[in-house]
C-alpha positions in Angstrom: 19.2 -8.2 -25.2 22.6 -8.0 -23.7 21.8 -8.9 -20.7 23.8 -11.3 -18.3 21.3 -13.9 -16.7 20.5 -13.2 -13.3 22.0 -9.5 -13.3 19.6 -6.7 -11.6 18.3 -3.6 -13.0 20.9 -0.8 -14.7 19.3 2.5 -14.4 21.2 4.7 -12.4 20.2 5.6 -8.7 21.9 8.6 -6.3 23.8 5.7 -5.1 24.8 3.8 -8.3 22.8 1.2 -10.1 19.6 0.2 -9.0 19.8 -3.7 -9.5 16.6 -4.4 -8.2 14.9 -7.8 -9.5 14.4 -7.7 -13.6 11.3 -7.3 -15.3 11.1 -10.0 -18.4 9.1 -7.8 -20.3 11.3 -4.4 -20.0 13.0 -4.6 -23.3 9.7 -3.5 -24.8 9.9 -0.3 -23.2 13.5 0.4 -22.9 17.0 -0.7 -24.4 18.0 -1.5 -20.8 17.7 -4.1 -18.6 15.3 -2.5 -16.1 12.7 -3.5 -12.4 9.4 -3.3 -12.5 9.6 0.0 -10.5 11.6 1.4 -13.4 9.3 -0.4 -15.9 5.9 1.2 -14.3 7.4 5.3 -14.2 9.0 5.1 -17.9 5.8 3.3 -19.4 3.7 6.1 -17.5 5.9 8.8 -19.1 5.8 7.4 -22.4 1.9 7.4 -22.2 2.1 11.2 -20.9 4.3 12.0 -24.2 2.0 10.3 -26.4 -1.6 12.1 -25.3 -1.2 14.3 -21.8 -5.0 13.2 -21.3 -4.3 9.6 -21.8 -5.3 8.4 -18.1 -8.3 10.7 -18.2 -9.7 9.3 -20.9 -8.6 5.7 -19.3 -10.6 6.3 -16.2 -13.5 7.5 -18.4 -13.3 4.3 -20.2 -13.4 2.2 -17.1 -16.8 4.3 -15.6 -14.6 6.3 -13.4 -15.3 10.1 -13.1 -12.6 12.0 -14.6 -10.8 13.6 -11.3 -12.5 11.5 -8.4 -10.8 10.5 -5.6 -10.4 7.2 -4.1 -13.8 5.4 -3.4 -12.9 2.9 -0.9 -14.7 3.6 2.9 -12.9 4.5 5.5 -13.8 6.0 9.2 -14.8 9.7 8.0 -16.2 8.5 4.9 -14.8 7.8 1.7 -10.9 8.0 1.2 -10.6 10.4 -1.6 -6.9 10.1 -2.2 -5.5 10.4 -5.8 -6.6 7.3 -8.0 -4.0 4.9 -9.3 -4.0 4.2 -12.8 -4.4 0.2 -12.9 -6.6 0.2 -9.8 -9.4 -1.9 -12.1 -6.9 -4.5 -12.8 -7.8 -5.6 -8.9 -11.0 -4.3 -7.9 -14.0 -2.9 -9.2 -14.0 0.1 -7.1 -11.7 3.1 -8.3 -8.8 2.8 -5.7 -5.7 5.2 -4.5 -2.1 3.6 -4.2 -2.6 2.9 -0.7 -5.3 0.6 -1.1 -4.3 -0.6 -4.6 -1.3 -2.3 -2.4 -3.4 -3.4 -0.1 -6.1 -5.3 -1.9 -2.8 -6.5 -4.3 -1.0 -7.9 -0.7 -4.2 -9.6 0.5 -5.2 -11.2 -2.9 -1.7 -12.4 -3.4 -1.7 -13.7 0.4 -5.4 -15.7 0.0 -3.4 -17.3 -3.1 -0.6 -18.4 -1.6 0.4 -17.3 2.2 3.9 -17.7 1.7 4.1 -15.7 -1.4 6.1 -12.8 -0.4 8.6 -15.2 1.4 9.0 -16.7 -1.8 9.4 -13.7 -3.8 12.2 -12.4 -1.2 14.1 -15.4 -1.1 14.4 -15.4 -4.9 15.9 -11.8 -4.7 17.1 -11.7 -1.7 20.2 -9.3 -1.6 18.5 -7.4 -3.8 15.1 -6.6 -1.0 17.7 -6.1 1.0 19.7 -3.5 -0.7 16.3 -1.9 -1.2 15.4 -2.0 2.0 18.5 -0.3 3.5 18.1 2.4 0.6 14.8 3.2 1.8 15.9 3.2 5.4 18.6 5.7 4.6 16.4 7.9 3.1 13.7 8.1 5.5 16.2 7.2 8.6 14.5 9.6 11.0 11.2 8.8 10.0 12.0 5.2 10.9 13.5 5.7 13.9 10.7 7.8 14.8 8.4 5.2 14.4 10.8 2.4 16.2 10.6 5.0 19.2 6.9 5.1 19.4 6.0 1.7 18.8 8.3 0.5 21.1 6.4 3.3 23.7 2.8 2.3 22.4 3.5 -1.7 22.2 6.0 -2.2 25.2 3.7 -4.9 26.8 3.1 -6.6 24.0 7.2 -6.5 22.8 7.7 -8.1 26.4 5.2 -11.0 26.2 6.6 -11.7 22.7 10.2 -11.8 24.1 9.4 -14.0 26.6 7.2 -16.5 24.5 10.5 -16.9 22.3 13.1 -17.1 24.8 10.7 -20.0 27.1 10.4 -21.7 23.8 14.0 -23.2 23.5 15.6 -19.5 23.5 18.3 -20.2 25.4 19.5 -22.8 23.6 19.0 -20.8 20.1 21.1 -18.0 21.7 23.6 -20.6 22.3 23.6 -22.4 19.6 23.7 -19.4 17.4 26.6 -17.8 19.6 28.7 -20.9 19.0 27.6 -20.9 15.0 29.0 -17.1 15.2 31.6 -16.4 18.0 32.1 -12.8 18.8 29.1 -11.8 17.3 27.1 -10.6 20.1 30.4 -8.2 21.2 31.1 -6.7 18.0 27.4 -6.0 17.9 27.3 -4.4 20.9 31.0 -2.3 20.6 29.5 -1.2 17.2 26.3 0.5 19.0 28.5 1.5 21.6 30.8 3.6 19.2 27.9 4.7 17.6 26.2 6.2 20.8 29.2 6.8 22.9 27.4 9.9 24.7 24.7 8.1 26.0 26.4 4.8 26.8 28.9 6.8 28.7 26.3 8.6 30.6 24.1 5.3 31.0 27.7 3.0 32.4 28.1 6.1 34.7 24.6 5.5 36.1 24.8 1.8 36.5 28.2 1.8 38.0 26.8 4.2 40.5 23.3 2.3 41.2 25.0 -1.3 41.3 28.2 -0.7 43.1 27.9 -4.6 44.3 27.9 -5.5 40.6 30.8 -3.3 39.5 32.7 -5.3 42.1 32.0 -9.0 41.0 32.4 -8.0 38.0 36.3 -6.5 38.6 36.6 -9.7 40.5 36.0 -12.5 37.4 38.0 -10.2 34.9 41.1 -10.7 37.8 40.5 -14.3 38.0 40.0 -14.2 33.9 43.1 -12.5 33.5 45.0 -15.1 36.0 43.5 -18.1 34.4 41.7 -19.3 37.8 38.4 -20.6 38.2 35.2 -18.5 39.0 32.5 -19.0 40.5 29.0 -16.9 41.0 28.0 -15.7 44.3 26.5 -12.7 46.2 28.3 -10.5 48.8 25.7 -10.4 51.1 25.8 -14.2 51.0 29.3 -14.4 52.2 28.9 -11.1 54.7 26.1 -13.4 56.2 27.7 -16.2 56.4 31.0 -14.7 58.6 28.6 -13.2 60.7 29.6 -9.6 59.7 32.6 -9.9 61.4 36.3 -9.0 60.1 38.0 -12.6 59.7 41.5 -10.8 59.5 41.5 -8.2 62.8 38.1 -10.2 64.2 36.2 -7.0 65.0 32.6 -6.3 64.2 31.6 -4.9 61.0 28.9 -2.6 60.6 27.2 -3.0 57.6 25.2 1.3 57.8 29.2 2.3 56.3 29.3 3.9 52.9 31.3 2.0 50.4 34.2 4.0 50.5 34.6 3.9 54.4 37.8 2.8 55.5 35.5 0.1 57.8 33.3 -0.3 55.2 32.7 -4.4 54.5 34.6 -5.7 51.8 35.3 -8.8 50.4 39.1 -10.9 51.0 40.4 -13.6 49.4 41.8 -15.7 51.1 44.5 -17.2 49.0 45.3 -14.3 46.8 44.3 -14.4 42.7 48.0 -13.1 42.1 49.3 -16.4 43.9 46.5 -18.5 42.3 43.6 -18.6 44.1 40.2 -19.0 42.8 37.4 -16.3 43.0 34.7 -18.6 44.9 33.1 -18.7 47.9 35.6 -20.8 49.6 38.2 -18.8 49.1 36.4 -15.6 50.2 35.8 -14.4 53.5 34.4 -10.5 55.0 36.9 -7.9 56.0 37.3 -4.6 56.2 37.9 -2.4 53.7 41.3 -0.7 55.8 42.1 -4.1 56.9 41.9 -5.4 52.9 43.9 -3.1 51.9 46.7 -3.6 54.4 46.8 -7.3 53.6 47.0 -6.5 49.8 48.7 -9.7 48.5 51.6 -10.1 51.0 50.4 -13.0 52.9 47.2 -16.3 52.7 45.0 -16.5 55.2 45.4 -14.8 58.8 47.8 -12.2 59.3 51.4 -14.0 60.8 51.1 -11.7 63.8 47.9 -12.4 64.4 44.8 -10.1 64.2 46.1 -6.7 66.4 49.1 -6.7 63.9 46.9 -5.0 61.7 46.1 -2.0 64.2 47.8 1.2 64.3 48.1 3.1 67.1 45.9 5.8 67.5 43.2 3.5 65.4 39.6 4.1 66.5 38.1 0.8 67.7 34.9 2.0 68.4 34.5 2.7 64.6 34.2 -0.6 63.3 32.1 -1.9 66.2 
């Protein structure tokens, strides 16, 4: 045969050449190098050509009735599919596909439980070409299916999760993140351009649910972009801690505000991110939103002319108490 060593199975496919893992024993049935799959369907036709009653009178041969179904029990009786040809080969019984692979995967498993580890391995890029073939082919089938286990098995998915991440999870995702940086982001832009509807829709939602969030988050990409430290803390946390009181005009603040209220509480750095200062709770303190936005970056700290130089006249005082 002129075959190279190694090289996968050369019939043609819809997309190309098969290349699935070679059969040693195709060159008896065909002059190409060709997978057991391939092997199986050309031998079958080649038995059809030669006598179209050729698996009848195999099945007679065995004890089979000619045309019976599948005789293996199921819950309504027996199964009654179509037989497979080679069923006797693996059980007494005469069997459909269906449970042909079946018995084949448990026998196969009793002999050796990490046989089809082993086999995978050995063709590896090839199981997975075949595997993202079949996936293409059947791809809303398999999402389908995704959807509703994930529906029927959510409890189950969770506890599973959870087992794995407790058992040295988190320093797997790390390790792994560090073994491939950018990973995890080009991962998640890639299902982000691929369901840009819905993730539009869904960062819509969460920006309006988690307004507290949007913020901190706006804050560390400033201080990332400014090359100043960070560090984590809650809102509330620093609200509470200034007693909700204004530290720039020193009036109360009154936390029933909506967030776009021009006395609405908001947080102030102290030392500006623009002149260097770092986004922690130090350097934080609660102000007003009106009162924020007059300070802007033009001074640290306390206003120069103290904390009426930030009132208007005609300002309502009562508002922010």
């Amino acid at each position: 045969m002129a075959e190279t060593v190694g090289s996968g199975c050369m019939v043609e496919v819809e997309d190309g050449l098969c290349s699935r893992k070679l059969l040693t024993r195709s060159s008896r049935y065909s002059g190409l190098a060709v997978c057991s799959r391939h092997y199986d369907r050309e031998r079958y036709r080649a038995n059809l050509a030669a006598d179209p009653d050729y698996y009848k009178k195999k099945r007679a041969k065995n004890g089979e009735t000619v045309g019976s179904g599948c005789m293996v029990e199921v819950e309504d009786g027996l199964c009654g599919r179509k037989l497979v040809t080679r069923s006797s080969r693996y059980s007494g019984l005469a069997v459909c596909s269906r449970h042909y692979d079946r018995e084949r995967h448990q026998a196969n498993v009793a002999a050796d439980p990490a046989y089809y580890q082993k086999k995978r391995a050995k063709n590896l890029e090839g199981s997975r070409a075949a595997s993202r073939r079949h996936r293409l082919a059947h791809i809303e089938e398999a999402r389908a299916y995704g959807r509703r286990y994930s529906q029927e098995n959510a409890a189950k998915i969770a506890a599973r999760n959870k087992a794995r991440y407790d058992v040295g999870g988190r320093e797997r995702a790390r390790k792994w993140e560090a073994e491939h940086p950018g990973s995890n982001r080009a991962a998640a832009a890639k299902r982000r351009r691929n369901n840009r509807p819905a993730t539009t829709a869904e960062a819509r939602r969460w920006r309006v649910t988690h307004p507290d969030q949007v913020l901190a988050l706006s804050r560390r990409a400033r201080a990332r972009r400014a090359g100043v430290p960070t560090e984590p803390y809650r809102a509330i946390d620093i609200f509470d801690r200034d007693g909700w009181v204004c530290q720039l005009c020193e009036r109360p603040i009154d936390p029933r505000q909506p967030a776009q209220h021009s006395w609405t509480a908001e947080l102030d750095h102290i030392v500006p991110i623009s002149w260097g200062g770092p986004d922690t709770p130090a350097n934080v303190w609660a102000a007003h939103r009106r009162c924020n936005i007059r300070k802007r970056a033009l001074y640290s700290g306390k206003p120069p002319g103290g904390p009426q130089s930030l009132w208007e006249p005609g300002d309502d005082l009562d508002v922010a108490s």
